[in-house]
PAKOL-615773 format. One line per 5 residues: number of its first residue (from 1); their letters; for each residue z, x, y of C-alpha. Coordinates in steps of 0.25 Angstrom, whole numbers, plus 2048, in hexadecimal, padded with zeros to 3 digits. Each point is the difference from the previous one (the first is absolute). Last residue first. Layout:
// PAKOL-615773
NUM	A	Z:X:Y  ... $
This chain:
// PAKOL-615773
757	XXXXX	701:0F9:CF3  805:7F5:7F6  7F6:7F8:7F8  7F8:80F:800  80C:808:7F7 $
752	XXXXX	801:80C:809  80E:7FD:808  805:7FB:7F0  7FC:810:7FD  809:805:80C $
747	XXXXX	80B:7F5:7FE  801:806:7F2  802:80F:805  809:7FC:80B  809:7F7:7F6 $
742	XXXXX	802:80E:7F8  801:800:7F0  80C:808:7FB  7FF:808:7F4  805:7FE:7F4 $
737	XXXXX	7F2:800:7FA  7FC:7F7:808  80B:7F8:808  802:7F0:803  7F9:7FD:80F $
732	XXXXX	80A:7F5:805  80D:800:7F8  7FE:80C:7FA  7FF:808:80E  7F7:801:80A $
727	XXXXX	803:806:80E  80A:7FC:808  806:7F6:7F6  802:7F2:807  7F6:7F9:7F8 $
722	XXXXX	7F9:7F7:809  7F5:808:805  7FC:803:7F1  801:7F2:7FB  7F7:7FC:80A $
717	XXXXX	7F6:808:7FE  7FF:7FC:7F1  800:7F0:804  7F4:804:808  7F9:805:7F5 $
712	XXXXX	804:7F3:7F7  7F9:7F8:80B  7F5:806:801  7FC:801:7F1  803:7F2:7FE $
707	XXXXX	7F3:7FD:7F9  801:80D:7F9  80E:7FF:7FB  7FD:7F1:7FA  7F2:805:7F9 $
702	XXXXX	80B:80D:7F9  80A:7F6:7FC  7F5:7F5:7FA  806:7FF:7F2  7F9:80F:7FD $
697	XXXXX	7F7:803:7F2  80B:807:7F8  80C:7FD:808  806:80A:808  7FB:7FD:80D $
692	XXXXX	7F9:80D:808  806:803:80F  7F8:80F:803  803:807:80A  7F2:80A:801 $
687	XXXXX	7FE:810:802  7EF:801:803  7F7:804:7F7  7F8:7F2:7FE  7FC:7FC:7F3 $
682	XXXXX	808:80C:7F8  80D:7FE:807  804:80C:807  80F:7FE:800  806:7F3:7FC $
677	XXXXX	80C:7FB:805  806:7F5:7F5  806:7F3:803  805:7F7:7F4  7FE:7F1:801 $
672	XXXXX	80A:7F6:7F8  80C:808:800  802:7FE:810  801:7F1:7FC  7F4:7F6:805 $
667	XXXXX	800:7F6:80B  7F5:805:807  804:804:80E  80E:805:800  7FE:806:7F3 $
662	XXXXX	7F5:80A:806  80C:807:80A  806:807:7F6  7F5:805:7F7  7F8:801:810 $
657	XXXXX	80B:80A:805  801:808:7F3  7F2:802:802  800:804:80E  809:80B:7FC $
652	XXXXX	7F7:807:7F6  7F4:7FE:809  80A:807:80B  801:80C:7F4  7F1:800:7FD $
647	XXXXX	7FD:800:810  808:80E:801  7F6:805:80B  7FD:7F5:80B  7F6:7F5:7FC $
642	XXXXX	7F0:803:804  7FC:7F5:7F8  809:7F3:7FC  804:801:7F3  7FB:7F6:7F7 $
637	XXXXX	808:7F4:7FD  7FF:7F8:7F3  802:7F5:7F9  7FF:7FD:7F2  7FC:7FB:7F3 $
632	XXXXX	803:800:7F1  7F9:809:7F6  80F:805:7F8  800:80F:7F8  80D:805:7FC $
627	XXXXX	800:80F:7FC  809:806:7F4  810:801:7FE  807:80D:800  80D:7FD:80A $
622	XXXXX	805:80C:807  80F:800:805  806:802:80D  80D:802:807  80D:7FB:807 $
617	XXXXX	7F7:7F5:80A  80C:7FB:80A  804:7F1:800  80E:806:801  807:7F5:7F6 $
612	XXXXX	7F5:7FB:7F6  7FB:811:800  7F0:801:800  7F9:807:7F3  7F3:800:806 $
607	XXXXX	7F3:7FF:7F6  7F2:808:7FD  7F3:800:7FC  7FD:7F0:7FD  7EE:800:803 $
602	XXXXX	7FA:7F7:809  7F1:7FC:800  7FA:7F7:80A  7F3:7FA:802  7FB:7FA:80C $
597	XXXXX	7F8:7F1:802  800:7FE:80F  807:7FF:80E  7FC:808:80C  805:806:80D $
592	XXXXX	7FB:80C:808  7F4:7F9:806  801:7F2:7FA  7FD:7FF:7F2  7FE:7F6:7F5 $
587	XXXXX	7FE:7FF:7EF  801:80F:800  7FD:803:7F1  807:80C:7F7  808:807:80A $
582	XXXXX	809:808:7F9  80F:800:800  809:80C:7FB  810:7FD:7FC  809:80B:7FA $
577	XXXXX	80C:7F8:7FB  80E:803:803  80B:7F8:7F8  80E:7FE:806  80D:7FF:7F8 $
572	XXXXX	80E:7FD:800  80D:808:803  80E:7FF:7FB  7FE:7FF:7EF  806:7F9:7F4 $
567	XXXXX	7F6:800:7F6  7FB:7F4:7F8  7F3:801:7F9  7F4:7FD:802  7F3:7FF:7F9 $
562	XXXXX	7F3:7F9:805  7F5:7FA:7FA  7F4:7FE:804  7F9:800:7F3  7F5:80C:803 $
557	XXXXX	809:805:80B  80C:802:7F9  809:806:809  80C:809:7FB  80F:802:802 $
552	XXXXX	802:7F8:810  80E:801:805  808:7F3:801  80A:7FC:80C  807:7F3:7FE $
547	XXXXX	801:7F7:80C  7FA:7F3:7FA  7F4:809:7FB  7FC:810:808  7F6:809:7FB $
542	XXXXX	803:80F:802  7F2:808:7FD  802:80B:7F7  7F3:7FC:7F8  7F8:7F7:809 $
537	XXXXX	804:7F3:807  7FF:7FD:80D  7F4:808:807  7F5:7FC:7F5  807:7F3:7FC $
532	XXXXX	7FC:7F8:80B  7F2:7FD:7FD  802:7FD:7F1  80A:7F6:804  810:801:7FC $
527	XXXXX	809:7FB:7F5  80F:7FD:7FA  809:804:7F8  7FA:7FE:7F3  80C:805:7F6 $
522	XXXXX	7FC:809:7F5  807:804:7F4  800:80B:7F6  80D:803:805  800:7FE:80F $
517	XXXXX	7FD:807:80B  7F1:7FB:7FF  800:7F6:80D  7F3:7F9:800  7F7:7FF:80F $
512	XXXXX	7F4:7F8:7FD  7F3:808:807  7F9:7F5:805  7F1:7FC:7FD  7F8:7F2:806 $
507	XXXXX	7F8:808:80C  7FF:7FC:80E  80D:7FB:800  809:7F2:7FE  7F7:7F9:7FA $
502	XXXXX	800:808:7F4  7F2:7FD:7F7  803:804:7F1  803:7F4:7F9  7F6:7F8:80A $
497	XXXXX	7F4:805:7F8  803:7F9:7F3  7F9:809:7F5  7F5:7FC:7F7  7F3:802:809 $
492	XXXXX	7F6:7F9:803  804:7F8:80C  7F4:7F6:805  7F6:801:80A  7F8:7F4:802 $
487	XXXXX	7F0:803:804  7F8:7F4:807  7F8:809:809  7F9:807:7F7  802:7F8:7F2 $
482	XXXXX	80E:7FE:7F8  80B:809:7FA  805:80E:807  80C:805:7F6  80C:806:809 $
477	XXXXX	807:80E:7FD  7F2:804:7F8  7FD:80D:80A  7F3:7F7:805  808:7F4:800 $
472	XXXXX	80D:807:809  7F4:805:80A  7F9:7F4:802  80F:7F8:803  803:80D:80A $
467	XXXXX	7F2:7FF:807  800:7F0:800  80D:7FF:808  7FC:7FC:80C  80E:7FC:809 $
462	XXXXX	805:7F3:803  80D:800:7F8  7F7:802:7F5  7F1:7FF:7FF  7F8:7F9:7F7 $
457	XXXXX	7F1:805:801  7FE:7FC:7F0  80B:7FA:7FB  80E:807:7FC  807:7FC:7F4 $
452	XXXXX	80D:7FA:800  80E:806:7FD  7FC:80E:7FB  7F6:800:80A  80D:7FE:80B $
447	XXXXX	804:80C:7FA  7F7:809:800  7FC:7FC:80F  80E:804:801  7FF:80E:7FE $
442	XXXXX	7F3:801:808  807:7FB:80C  80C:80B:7FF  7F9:80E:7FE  7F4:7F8:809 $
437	XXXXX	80A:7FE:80C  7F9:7F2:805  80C:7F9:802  806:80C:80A  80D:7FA:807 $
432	XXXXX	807:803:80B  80C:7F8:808  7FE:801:80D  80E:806:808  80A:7F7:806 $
427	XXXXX	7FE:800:811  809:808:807  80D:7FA:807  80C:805:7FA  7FA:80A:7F6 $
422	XXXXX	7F9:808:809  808:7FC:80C  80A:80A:7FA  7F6:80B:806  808:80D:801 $
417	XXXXX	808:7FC:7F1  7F4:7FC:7FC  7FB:80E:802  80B:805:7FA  7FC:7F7:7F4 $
412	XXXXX	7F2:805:7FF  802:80E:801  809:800:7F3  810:804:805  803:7F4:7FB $
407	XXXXX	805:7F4:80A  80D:7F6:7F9  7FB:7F2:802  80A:7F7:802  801:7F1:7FE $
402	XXXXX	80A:7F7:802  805:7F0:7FD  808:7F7:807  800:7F2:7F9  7F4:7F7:7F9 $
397	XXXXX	7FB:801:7F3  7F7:80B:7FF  809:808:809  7FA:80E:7FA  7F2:800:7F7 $
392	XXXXX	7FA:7FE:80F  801:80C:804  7F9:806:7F1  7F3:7F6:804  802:805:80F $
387	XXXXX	7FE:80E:7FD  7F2:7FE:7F5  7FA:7F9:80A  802:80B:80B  7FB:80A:7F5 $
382	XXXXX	806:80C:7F8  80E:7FE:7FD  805:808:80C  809:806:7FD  80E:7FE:7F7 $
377	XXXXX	7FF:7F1:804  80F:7FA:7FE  801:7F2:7FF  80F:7F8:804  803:7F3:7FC $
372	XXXXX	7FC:7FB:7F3  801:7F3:7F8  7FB:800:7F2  7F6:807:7FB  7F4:7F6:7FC $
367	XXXXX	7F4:807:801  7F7:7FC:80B  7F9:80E:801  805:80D:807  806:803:7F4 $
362	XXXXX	7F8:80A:7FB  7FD:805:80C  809:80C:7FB  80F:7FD:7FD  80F:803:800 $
357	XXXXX	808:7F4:7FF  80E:7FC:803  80A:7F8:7FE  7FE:7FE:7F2  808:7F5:7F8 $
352	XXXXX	7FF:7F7:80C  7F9:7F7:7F7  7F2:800:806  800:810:802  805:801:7F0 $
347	XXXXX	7F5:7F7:7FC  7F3:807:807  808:80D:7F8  800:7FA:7F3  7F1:7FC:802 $
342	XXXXX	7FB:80E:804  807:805:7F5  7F9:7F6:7F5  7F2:803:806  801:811:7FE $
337	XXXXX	802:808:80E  7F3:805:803  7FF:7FA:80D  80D:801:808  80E:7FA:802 $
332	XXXXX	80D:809:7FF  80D:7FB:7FF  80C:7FE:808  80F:7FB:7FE  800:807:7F3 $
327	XXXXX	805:80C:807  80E:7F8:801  807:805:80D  80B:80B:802  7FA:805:80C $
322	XXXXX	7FC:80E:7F7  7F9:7F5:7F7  7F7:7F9:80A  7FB:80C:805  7FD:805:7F4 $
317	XXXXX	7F8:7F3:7FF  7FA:801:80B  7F9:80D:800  7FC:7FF:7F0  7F8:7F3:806 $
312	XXXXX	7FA:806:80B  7FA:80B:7F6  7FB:7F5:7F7  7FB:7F8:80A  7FA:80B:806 $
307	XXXXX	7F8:806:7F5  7FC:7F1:800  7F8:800:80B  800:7FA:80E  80F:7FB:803 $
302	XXXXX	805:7F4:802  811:7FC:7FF  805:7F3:7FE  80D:7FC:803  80C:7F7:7FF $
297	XXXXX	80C:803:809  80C:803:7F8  806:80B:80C  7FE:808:7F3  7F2:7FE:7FF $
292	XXXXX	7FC:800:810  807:80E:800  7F8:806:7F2  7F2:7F9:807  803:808:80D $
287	XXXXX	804:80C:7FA  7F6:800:7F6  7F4:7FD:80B  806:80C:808  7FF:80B:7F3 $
282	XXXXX	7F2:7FA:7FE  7FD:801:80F  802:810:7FF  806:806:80C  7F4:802:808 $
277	XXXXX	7F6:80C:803  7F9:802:80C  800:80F:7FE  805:803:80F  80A:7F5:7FF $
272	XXXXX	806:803:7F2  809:7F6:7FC  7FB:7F4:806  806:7F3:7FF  7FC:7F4:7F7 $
267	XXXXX	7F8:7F7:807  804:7F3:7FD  7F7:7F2:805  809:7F4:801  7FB:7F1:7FD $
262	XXXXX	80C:7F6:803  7FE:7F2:7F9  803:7F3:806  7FB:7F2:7F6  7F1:7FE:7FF $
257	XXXXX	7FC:7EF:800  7F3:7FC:7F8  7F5:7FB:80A  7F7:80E:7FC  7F1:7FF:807 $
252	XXXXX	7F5:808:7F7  7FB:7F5:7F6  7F1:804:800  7F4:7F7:7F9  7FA:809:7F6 $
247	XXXXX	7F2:803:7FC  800:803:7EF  7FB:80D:7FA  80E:801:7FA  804:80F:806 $
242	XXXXX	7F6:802:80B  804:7F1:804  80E:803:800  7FE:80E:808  7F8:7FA:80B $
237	XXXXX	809:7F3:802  80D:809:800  7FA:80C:809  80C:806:808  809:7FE:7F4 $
232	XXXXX	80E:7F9:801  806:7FB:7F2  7F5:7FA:7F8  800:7F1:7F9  7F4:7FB:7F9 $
227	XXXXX	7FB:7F2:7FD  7F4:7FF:7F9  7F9:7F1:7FD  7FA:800:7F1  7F1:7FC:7FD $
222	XXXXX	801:7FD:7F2  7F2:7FE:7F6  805:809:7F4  7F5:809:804  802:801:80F $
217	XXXXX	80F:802:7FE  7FC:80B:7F5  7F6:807:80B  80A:7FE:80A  80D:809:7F8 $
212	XXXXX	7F8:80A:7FD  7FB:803:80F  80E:7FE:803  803:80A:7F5  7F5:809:80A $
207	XXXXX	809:7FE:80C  80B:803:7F9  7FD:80E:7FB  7FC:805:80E  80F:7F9:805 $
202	XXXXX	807:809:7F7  7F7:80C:801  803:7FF:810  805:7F2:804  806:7F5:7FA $
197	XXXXX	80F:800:804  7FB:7FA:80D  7FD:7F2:7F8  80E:7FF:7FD  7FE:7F3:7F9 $
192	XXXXX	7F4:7FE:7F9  800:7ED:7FC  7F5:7FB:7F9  7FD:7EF:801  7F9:7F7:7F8 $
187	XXXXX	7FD:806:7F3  7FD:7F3:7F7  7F5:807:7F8  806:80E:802  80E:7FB:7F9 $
182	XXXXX	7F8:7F5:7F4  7F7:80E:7FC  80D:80A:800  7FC:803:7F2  7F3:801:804 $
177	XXXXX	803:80A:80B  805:80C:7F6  7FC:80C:808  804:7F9:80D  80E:7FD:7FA $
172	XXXXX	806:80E:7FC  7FA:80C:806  7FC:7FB:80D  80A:7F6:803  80B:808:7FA $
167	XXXXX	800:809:80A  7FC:7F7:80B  80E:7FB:7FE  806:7F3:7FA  804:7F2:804 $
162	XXXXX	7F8:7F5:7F8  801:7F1:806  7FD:7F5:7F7  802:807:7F3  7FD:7F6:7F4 $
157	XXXXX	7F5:807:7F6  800:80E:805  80F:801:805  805:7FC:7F2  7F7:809:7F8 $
152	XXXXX	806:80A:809  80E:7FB:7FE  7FF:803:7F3  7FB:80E:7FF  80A:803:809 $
147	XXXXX	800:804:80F  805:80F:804  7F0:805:803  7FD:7F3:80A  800:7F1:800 $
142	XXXXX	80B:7FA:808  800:7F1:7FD  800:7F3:807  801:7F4:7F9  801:7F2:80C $
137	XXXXX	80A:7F7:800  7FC:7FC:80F  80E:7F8:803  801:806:80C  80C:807:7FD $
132	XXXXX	7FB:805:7F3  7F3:806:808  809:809:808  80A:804:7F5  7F1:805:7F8 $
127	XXXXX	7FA:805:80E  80D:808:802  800:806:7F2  7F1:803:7FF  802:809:80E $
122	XXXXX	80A:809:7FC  7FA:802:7F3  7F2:804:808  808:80B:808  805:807:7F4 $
117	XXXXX	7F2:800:7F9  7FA:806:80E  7F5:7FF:807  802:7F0:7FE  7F5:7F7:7FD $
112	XXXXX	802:7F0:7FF  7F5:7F8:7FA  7FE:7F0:800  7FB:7F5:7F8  7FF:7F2:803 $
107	XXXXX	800:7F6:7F4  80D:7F9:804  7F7:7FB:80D  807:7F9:80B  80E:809:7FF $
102	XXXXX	7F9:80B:7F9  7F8:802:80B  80C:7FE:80B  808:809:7F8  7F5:80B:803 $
97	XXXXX	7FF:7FD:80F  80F:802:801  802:80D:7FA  7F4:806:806  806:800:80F $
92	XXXXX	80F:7FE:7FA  800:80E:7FB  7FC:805:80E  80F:7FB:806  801:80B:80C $
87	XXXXX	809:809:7F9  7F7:80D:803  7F6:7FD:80B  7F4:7F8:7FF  7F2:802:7FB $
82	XXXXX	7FA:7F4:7F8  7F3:800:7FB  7F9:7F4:7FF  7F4:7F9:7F5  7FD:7F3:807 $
77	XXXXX	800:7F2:7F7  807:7F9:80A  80E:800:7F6  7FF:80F:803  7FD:7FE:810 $
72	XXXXX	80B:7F5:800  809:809:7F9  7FE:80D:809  802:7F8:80D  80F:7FA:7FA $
67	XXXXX	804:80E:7FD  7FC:805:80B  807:7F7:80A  80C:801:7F7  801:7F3:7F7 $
62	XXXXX	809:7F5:806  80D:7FA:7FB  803:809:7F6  80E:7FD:7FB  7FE:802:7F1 $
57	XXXXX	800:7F0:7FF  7F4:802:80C  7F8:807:7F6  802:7F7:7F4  7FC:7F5:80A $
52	XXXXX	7F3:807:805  7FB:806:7F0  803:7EF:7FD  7F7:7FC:80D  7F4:808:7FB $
47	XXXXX	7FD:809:80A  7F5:7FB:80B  806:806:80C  80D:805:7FF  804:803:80E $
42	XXXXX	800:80C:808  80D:807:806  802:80D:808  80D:809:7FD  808:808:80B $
37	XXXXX	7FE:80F:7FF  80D:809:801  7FD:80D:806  7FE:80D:7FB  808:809:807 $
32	XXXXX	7FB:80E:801  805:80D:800  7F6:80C:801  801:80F:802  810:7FF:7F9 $
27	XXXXX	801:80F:801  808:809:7F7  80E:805:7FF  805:7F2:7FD  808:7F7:808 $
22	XXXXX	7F6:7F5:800  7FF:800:7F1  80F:7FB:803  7FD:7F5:809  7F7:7FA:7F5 $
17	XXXXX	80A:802:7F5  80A:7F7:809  7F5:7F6:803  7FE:7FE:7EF  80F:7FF:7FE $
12	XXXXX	809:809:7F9  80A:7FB:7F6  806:80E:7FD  803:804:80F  80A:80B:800 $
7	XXXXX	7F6:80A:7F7  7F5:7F9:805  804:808:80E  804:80D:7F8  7F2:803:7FE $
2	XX	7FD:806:80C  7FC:7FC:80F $
C-alpha cells in the first residue's frame, strides 16, 4: 500500500494508520491490544476533611486504590515508594500527605525533587492550583539555576514546599544549609519522584546527596517521611532504600483505570536475505512518523541517541515539505539542547503548536506535552521499563492510542523481534547503583565536610569512611581538631567543593560546543561529556544541533571547548577507538567467568564517513588524538579450552552478542559498557570477552553481568537459533573485519562454556 492512501484521506484516523502499517512490506511480528483496565477505589482515611471536599468539588469521589494506600501509610509516618504505571495519579500519593501537614501544622516543611527542571515546573503549578482549591494558601517555589536572586531569599525565609532537582540540591542549598535553618528544622516530608531514573552514575551520585541530605536533617533535629514514585522496576524497595538509606513500605498494585491501546512490533523487510540485512529502520520510523503527521495524529517519536534525533529529524522534515506540509510541525528534543529551547519546544507540544516531537528518553518523564496518540520507538529503547515509560507517554488522557516500535537491524532488537514476549511479559530490569564508587564517594565526602565537619568514626550513608577523612587531613584538604578518638575534621580549604562535582557523570568536565562561524563572535551551541566525546566530536567530525549539520574545526582539550561551524553535508560520522583491557584486580571468579577492577585504555584513530540516505560508509579519515586511560570494572569470559581453530573471531561474535544482550538484564544503555576481546591477557593468556562499564570506578554493570552470567549466556543462544539467517549475519553475530561470524563457530564455544555442556 502507497502513499497515495493519505493522499485521499487528509483527516486520517489513528485505526486507519494502524491498518495501513499492516500493509507494509515488513512484518508486523507482534500486535497487541492493550486492554482497558476498570479502576479500584479506597477511601480517604484520615485526610483532613477540607483536602476531601476540594477533592470531591473536582469530581473525585474516591481515591484509587493506591493512591488512598500511599496516603495513609505517609500520613502513618512510613517512608513508601510508589511504583505504578504511567497516568495512574502518583502526584496525588505525596500531593495529598503534604497539604495535610500544612493543613494542621503551617510550620511544616516539605521538599519536591524532580530529575528534571522542566518536570519540577510542571508539578509547582498543579500543587499551587491544587492547594488554592483547597483553601491551603500555601508559598511554594521552584528553586533552581533560572530562579532569581529575589525569590531565592524568598524561598529561604517562607517556602513551604520547595520544588527543584537534585542538581541544585547539591550544589546550591546543602552547601548553604543555615540559610535554609527554619526549612530542614521543620522538614516533614521529601518527595524523589521517578525513582528509576536514578541509577548508574546518576543514581551513584544520589545516594551519597542523600547521605548529605541525612546528616543536615540529623543536625537541624527533623526526621522527614520519604515518598518516592518510580515507574516499573524489578527491585523498587531494594533500589529506594539503596538510594535514601531508608526501609520502604511497597505500593505496587495500580487502581487507576488504563484506556485501549494497540502495541505492534515492525520488522522492517529484508533486503538481502543471504546477508541478513534490512531496509534501514530509520528510513521506516520517518515514514511512519511523516504518515501519522500529515493524517494530524499527534506523535512522539524515541530513538536511542542523539545522532539519530538529529538524522530522524532531517528525514521528516523533508518529508514533510515535499507533501506540502509546514516543516515546523516537528522538532527535535535531546540533551544538549540549551534550557530556553527545550522549554519552547515543551510549550509548542502543549498548544498544538508542534505536532510532533522528535526525542531521546529525554522525555520519557512526566513533562507536560499535551495530549498525544500515537508513539513510535525507533528500537528498542534499551530496557523493558524504559519501553513501557515511552508506551505510556500516548493516551495519557483517555481514548485510543498506539504504539509501535520499529526493530533495528542491531542483534538485540531482531531478537526481540523472534521473542516479542520479551518485552510483553518479562519482568522490568534492576535498577543498578554503585554508592560506594570511591571516584564518586570521596567527591561527596568533600562536600558534606564543607557543610558539617566529620566526627571521629562517623560514617556516611553507612559506610567507614575514616581512610578517606585521614587522608584529606594528612594532604590539608580537612584540619583534624580534638584528642584520639574525639577528633572533628573540618574543611580547610577556600573553595567551595560542590562547584565542581557534576551529578550527572563520574567526572564534573564537559566539552561546551561553540559555534565560531561568525565574525569575531561565538555562539554556545550546546555541550557533551568528557566520556562521550572521544568518538563524537573530533576535528572533521559532523555534529548535529536542531537539524543543522556542523563540522568540528579544532578541539580544545585543555579548556573543552569545541568549534564548529556550519556546513552543509549528506553523511555523518563514526569515531573508531583502539580499546585494550587489563585485569588489574579479580574481585570474583567462577571457572571461565569473572568480575573485578580492569583498566582500559582507548585511543580515537580513525572515523567512517557514512551517507544519511544509503546508510553505506563512503571512506575513512585518521584522527590524531592521544590514549584514554579509565580504572573501572568488568566482567569477563575466558575462552573455553580446547575451542575449534578461529576462536578469536567466535570471541568477537559472542561479544556483540552479550553488548546486545547485557541491556536486557541490567538496565543500563549499550553506551554504558564497552566490550573488548582481548587476546593473550597478561594474568591469564588465554583470548577473553570482556563487558567493562564505562564509568571511572563502575556503577555495579560489571557485578550485575556476573551475578546473571547464565542467564545472559542463554539469552545469546537464543538469539542465534532464532535469527532466521542460515548462518550468521549482522543481525545475530555482527562481522569482524568485514567478515562474516558463523553461528556454528559460536554454538561450538557456548557447547564448552561449563554452565552449558
Amino acid at each position: 500500500m502507497g502513499f497515495n492512501f493519505f493522499r485521499r484521506r487528509k483527516d486520517m484516523p489513528l485505526k486507519d494508520l494502524m491498518r495501513w502499517i499492516s500493509g507494509l512490506d515488513g512484518d508486523i511480528v507482534c500486535r497487541e491490544k492493550l486492554a482497558a483496565k476498570e479502576a479500584c477505589f479506597g477511601g480517604f482515611g484520615r485526610l483532613d476533611q477540607r483536602l476531601v471536599s476540594c477533592l470531591r468539588e473536582k469530581g473525585i469521589e474516591a481515591l484509587y486504590s493506591h493512591q488512598s494506600r500511599a496516603v495513609s501509610l505517609a500520613l502513618s509516618g512510613h517512608d513508601i515508594v510508589v511504583v505504578t504505571p504511567t497516568a495512574s495519579g502518583k502526584t496525588l500519593c505525596y500531593n495529598l500527605p503534604v497539604l495535610d501537614s500544612l493543613q494542621r501544622d503551617a510550620k511544616s516543611r516539605a521538599l519536591y525533587l524532580f530529575p528534571t527542571k522542566a518536570l519540577a515546573h510542571d508539578q509547582l503549578n498543579e500543587l499551587e492550583e491544587f492547594s488554592k482549591e483547597s483553601g491551603c494558601a500555601i508559598s511554594c517555589f521552584t528553586y533552581d539555576g533560572d530562579t532569581p536572586r529575589f525569590a531565592r531569599k524568598a524561598a529561604q525565609e517562607a517556602g513551604a514546599v520547595i520544588v527543584t532537582n537534585p542538581d541544585m540540591l547539591h550544589s546550591g542549598i546543602l552547601p548553604h544549609h543555615t540559610q535554609w535553618a527554619q526549612f530542614f528544622r521543620n522538614l516533614s516530608y521529601v518527595v524523589i519522584d521517578e525513582l528509576h531514573t536514578y541509577r548508574g552514575v546518576f543514581g551513584s551520585h544520589l545516594a551519597n546527596l542523600f547521605s548529605r541530605l541525612h546528616r543536615i536533617c540529623d543536625f537541624y533535629g527533623s526526621h522527614p517521611v520519604f515518598i518516592c514514585c518510580s515507574a516499573t522496576i524489578a527491585n523498587p524497595a531494594e533500589h529506594a532504600h539503596a538510594l535514601t538509606g531508608r526501609q520502604m513500605e511497597l505500593v505496587l498494585e495500580s487502581g487507576a483505570p488504563s484506556p485501549e491501546k494497540e502495541f505492534i512490533i515492525y520488522n522492517p523487510p529484508l533486503i538481502d536475505k543471504r546477508n541478513g540485512i534490512r531496509r534501514s529502520s530509520l528510513q521506516e520510523t520517518a515514514n511512519i512518523a511523516a504518515e501519522a503527521l500529515c493524517g494530524k495524529i499527534s506523535t512522539i517519536v524515541f530513538t536511542r541517541s542523539r545522532l539519530n534525533v538529529e538524522l530522524l529529524l532531517n528525514l521528516l522534515r523533508e518529508k514533510l515539505a515535499r507533501r506540502g506540509e509546514d516543516p515546523a510541525l516537528v522538532a527535535g528534543y535531546r540533551g544538549g539542547y540549551l534550557p530556553g529551547e527545550r522549554r519552547l519546544i515543551e510549550r509548542g507540544l502543549r498548544s498544538g503548536k508542534l505536532r510532533g516531537v522528535v526525542s531521546t528518553n529525554a522525555l520519557e518523564l512526566g513533562v507536560d506535552i499535551g495530549s498525544l496518540e500515537l508513539a513510535i520507538l525507533h528500537g528498542y529503547p534499551g530496557s523493558v521499563a524504559s519501553a513501557w515509560q515511552q508506551i505510556g507517554r500516548v493516551g495519557r488522557r483517555g481514548g485510543l492510542s498506539a504504539a509501535v516500535m520499529v526493530a533495528s537491524a542491531l542483534p538485540l532488537d531482531q531478537f526481540l523481534a523472534s521473542h516479542p514476549e520479551w518485552i510483553l511479559n518479562s519482568s522490568p530490569e534492576r535498577a543498578l547503583i554503585d554508592a560506594a564508587n570511591p571516584y564518586i564517594q570521596v567527591e561527596h565526602v568533600r562536600c558534606s565536610a564543607f557543610e558539617l565537619p566529620f566526627r571521629d568514626k562517623e560514617t556516611f550513608g553507612g559506610h567507614d569512611i575514616s581512610e578517606i577523612v585521614e587522608y584529606m587531613s594528612r594532604h590539608g584538604v580537612l584540619m583534624a581538631s580534638g584528642s584520639q578518638g574525639c577528633r572533628t575534621y573540618s574543611w580547610n580549604e577556600p573553595y567551595y567543593p560542590a562547584a565542581s562535582v557534576s551529578l550527572r557523570n563520574a567526572s564534573a568536565q564537559n566539552y561546551n560546543i561553540t559555534d565560531v562561524s561568525g565574525a569575531g563572535k561565538t555562539k554556545l551551541i550546546g555541550s557533551m561529556d568528557i566520556y562521550s566525546a572521544p568518538e563524537m566530536i573530533f576535528p572533521g567530525a559532523v555534529y548535529f544541533h536542531q537539524g543543522c549539520s556542523y563540522v568540528v574545526e579544532d578541539l580544545d582539550r585543555k579548556k573543552l571547548i569545541c568549534r564548529v561551524k556550519p556546513a552543509s553535508v549528506d553523511y555523518y560520522t563514526e569515531g573508531i577507538s583502539r580499546v585494550r583491557i587489563n585485569i588489574l584486580n579479580a574481585i570474583e571468579s567462577d571457572g571461565i567467568f569473572g568480575w573485578g577492577d580492569a583498566a582500559v585504555s582507548y585511543t580515537p584513530y580513525m572515523y567512517k564517513k557514512i551517507d544519511m540516505k544509503t546508510r553505506r560508509c563512503t571512506g575513512h579519515c585518521s584522527i590524531d588524538l592521544p590514549e584514554e586511560r579509565v580504572e573501572t570494572t568488568a566482567f569477563w569470559i575466558y575462552m573455553p579450552d580446547e575451542c575449534p581453530p578461529g576462536t578469536a573471531a567466535g570471541a568477537e561474535g559472542l561479544s556483540n552478542l552479550i553488548h546486545c544482550a547485557a541491556p536486557l538484564f541490567l538496565m543500563c544503555d549499550a553506551k554504558d559498557i564497552r566490550m573488548h576481546v582481548g587476546r593473550c591477557e597478561p594474568l591469564s593468556g588465554q583470548t577473553a570477552v570482556f563487558m567493562a562499564d564505562v564509568i571511572p570506578g563502575g556503577v555495579g554493570l560489571a557485578e550485575g553481568a556476573y551475578q546473571i552470567k547464565s542467564r545472559l549466556i542463554r539469552a545469546c543462544l537464543d538469539a542465534l537459533e532464532s535469527c532466521g539467517c542460515s548462518d550468521g549475519c549482522p543481525a545475530c553475530t555482527g562481522s569482524s573485519g568485514g567478515k562474516r561470524i558463523t553461528k556454528n563457530l559460536i554454538q561450538e564455544i557456548l557447547r564448552r562454556v561449563p554452565h552449558f555442556a
